[in-house]
C-alpha positions as a Python dict, from the first residue, in 0.01 Angstrom:
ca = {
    (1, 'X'): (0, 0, 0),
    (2, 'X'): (109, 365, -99),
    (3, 'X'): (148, 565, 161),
    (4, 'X'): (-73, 842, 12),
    (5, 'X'): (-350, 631, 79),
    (6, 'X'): (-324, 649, 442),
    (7, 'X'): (-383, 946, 556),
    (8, 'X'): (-651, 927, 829),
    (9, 'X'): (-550, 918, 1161),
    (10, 'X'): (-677, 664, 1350),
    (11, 'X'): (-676, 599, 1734),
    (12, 'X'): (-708, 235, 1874),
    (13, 'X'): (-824, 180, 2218),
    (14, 'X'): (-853, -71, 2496),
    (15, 'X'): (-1119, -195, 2722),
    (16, 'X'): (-1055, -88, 3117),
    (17, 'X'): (-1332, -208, 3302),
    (18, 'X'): (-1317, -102, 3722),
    (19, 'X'): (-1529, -75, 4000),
    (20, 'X'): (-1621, 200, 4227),
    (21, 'X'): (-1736, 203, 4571),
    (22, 'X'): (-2070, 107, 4527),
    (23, 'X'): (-1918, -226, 4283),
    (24, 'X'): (-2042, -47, 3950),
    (25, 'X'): (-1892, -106, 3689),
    (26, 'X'): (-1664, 212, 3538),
    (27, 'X'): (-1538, 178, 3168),
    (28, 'X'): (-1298, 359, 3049),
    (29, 'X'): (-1119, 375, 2722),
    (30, 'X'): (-724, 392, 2700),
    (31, 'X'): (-551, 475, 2405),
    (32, 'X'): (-292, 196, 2265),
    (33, 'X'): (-124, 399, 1985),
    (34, 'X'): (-264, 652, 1663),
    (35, 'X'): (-140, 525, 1335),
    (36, 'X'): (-230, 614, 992),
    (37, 'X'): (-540, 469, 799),
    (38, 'X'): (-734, 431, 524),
    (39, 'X'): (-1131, 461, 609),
    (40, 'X'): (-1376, 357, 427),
    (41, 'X'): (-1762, 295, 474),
    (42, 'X'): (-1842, -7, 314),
    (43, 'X'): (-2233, -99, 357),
    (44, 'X'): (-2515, 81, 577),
    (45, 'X'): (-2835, -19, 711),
    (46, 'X'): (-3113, 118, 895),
    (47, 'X'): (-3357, -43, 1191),
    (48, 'X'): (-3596, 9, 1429),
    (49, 'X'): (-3463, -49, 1811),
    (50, 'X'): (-3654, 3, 2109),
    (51, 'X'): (-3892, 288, 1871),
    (52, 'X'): (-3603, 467, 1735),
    (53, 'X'): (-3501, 415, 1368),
    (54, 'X'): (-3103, 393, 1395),
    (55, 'X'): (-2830, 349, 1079),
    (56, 'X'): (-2525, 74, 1150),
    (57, 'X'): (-2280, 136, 851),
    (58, 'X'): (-2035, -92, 772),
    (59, 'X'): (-1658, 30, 736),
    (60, 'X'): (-1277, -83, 680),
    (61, 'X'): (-1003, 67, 813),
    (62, 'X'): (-705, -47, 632),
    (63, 'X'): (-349, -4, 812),
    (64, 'X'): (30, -118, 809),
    (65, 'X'): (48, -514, 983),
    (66, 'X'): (35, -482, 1369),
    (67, 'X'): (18, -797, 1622),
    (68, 'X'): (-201, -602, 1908),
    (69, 'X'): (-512, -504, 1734),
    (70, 'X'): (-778, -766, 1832),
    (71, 'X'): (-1173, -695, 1824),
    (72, 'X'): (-1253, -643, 2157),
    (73, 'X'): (-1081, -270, 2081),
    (74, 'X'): (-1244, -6, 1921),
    (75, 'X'): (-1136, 225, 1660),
    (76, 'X'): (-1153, 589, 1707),
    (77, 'X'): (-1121, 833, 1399),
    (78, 'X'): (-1259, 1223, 1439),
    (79, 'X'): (-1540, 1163, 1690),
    (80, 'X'): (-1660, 854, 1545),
    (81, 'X'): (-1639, 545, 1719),
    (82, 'X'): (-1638, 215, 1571),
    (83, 'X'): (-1663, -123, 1712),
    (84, 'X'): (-1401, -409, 1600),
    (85, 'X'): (-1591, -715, 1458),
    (86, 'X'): (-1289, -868, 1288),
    (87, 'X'): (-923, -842, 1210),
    (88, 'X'): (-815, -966, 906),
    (89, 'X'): (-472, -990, 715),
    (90, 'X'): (-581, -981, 376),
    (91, 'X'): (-260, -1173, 198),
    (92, 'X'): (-97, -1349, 495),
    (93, 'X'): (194, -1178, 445),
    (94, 'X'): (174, -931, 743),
    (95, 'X'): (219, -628, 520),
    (96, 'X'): (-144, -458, 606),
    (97, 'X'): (-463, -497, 830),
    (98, 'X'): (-820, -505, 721),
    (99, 'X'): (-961, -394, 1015),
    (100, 'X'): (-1374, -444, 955),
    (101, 'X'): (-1545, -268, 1177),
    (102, 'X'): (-1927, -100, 1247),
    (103, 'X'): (-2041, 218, 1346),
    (104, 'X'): (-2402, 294, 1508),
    (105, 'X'): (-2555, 630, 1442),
}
């Protein structure tokens, strides 16, 4: 991949889950490290939950071959947040990521 084509910055972040006093759970999001990405919405649909008529698109977020991205992280580009639902290396030679993930609106 050129290098031109990656040129959103991305933020990947980990799930810290703690309690507090009364043993409720507090979850907090801590950054692992911003790279450089290529993002791209790939499919959208819309449903009804709960009365409310909500959009789910579906997006890839292409970036240079890391080891520590798995999907119980979330992506975080602008003020979007996206969940993980897979990682994928497309050519198995750990060159790039094809990080698939959603976003809920």
């Amino acid at each position: 991949m050129r290098a031109g084509q990656l040129r959103h910055r991305v933020t990947f972040q980990e799930k810290d889950v703690t309690q507090n006093s009364f043993n409720e759970e507090i979850i907090t999001w801590d950054d692992v490290d911003t790279v450089w990405a290529q993002v791209e919405d790939l499919s959208g649909r819309e449903f009804l939950e709960s009365k409310r008529l909500a959009a789910e698109v579906g997006t890839r977020i292409t970036i240079r071959y890391r080891s520590d991205i798995v999907p119980e992280m979330r992506a975080v580009w602008g003020s979007i947040n996206y969940d993980i639902v897979a990682v994928i290396d497309p050519t198995g030679e750990k060159r790039l990521l094809e990080v698939m993930c959603t976003k809920v609106a």
